[in-house]
C-alpha positions as CSV (number, residue, x, y, z in Angstrom):
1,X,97.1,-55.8,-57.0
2,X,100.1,-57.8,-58.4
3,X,101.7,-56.8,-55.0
4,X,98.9,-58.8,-53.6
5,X,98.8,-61.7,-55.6
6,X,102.9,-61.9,-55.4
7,X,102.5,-61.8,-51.2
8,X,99.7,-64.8,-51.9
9,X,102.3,-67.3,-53.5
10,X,100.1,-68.8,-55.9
11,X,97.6,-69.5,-52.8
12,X,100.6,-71.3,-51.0
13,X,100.6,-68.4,-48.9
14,X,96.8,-67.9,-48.8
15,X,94.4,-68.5,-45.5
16,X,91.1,-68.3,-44.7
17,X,89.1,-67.0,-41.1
18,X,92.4,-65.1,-40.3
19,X,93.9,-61.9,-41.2
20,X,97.1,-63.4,-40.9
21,X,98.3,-66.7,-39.9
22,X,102.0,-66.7,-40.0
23,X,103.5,-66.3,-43.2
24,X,99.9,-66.5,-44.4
25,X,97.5,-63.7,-45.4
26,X,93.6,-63.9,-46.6
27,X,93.3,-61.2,-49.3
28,X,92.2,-58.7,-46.9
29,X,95.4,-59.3,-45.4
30,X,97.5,-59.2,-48.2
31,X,96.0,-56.2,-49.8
32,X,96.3,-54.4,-46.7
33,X,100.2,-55.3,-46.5
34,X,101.1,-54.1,-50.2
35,X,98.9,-52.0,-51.5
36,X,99.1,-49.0,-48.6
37,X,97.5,-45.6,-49.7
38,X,95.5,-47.3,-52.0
39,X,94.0,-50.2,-50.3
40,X,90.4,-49.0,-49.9
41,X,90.5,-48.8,-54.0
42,X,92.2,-51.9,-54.6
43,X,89.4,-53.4,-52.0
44,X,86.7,-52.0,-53.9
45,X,87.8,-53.2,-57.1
46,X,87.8,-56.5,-55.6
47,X,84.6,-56.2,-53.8
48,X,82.8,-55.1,-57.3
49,X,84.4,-58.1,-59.0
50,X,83.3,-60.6,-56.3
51,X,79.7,-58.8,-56.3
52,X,79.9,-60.0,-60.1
53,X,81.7,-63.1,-60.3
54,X,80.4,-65.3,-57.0
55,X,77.5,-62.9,-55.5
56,X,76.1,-65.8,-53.3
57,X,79.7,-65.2,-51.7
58,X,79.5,-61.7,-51.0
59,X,78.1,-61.0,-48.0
60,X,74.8,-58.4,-47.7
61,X,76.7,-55.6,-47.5
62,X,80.3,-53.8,-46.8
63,X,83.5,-53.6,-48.4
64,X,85.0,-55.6,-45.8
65,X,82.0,-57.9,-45.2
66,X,82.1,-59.3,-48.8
67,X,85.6,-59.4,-49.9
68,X,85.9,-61.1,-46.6
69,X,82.8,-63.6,-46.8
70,X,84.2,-64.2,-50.6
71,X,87.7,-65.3,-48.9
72,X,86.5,-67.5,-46.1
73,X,83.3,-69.1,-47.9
74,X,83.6,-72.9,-47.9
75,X,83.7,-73.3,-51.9
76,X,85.9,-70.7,-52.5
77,X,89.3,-72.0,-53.9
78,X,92.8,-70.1,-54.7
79,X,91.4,-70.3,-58.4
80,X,88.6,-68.0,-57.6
81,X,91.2,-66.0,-55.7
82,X,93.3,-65.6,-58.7
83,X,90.3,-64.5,-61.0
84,X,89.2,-62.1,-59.0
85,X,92.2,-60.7,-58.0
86,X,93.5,-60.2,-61.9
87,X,89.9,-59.0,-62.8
88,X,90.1,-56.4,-60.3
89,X,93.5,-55.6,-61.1
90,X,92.5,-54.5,-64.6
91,X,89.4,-52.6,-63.9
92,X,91.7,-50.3,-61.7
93,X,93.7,-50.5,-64.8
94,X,91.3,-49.3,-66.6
95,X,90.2,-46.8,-64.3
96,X,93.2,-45.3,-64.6
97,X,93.4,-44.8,-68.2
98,X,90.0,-42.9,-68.2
C-alpha cells in the first residue's frame, strides 16, 4: 500500500474518472501498478475501509465498483485518499501478524 500511496505523489499524481491519465493514476490504477500479486488483497482492504469510513461513496456493490465510486465521487479529496489508503495499509498489517 505504501507502494501505492508513493506512485500517488501526495495526490499530485492522483486522477479521478480515469485509470490513468498520463503520469496520473486513480487508486485503482495505482494499486494495480505496484502492488501485483497482491492487488485483489490490497483492493479489499481498501474497499472495507471505504465501506467504513465514507459508505455514501461506496457504490452498491463490487470491489471495483466502490473503491472506484469512492475515487471519482465529487466530495472526495486526496485527504480522504490518504486516510483510507494508510487505514487499509494497516489492517493488512494486521492481518498479517494474525
Amino acid at each position: 500500500m505504501d507502494e501505492a500511496r508513493t506512485r500517488l505523489d501526495g495526490g499530485n499524481k492522483w486522477c479521478k474518472q480515469r485509470l490513468y491519465d498520463g503520469d496520473k493514476a486513480c487508486v485503482i490504477g495505482a494499486i494495480s501498478v505496484t502492488n501485483r500479486g497482491r492487488m485483489f488483497r490490497a483492493l479489499r482492504a481498501v474497499d472495507a475501509v471505504v465501506r467504513e469510513q465514507y459508505p455514501d461513496r461506496a457504490g452498491i456493490s463490487g470491489l471495483l465498483t466502490g473503491v472506484g465510486d469512492f475515487n471519482d465521487h465529487p466530495d472526495t479529496t486526496w485527504a480522504d485518499v490518504d486516510l483510507v489508503l494508510d487505514k487499509a495499509a494497516r489492517r493488512l498489517d494486521e492481518q498479517v501478524e494474525l
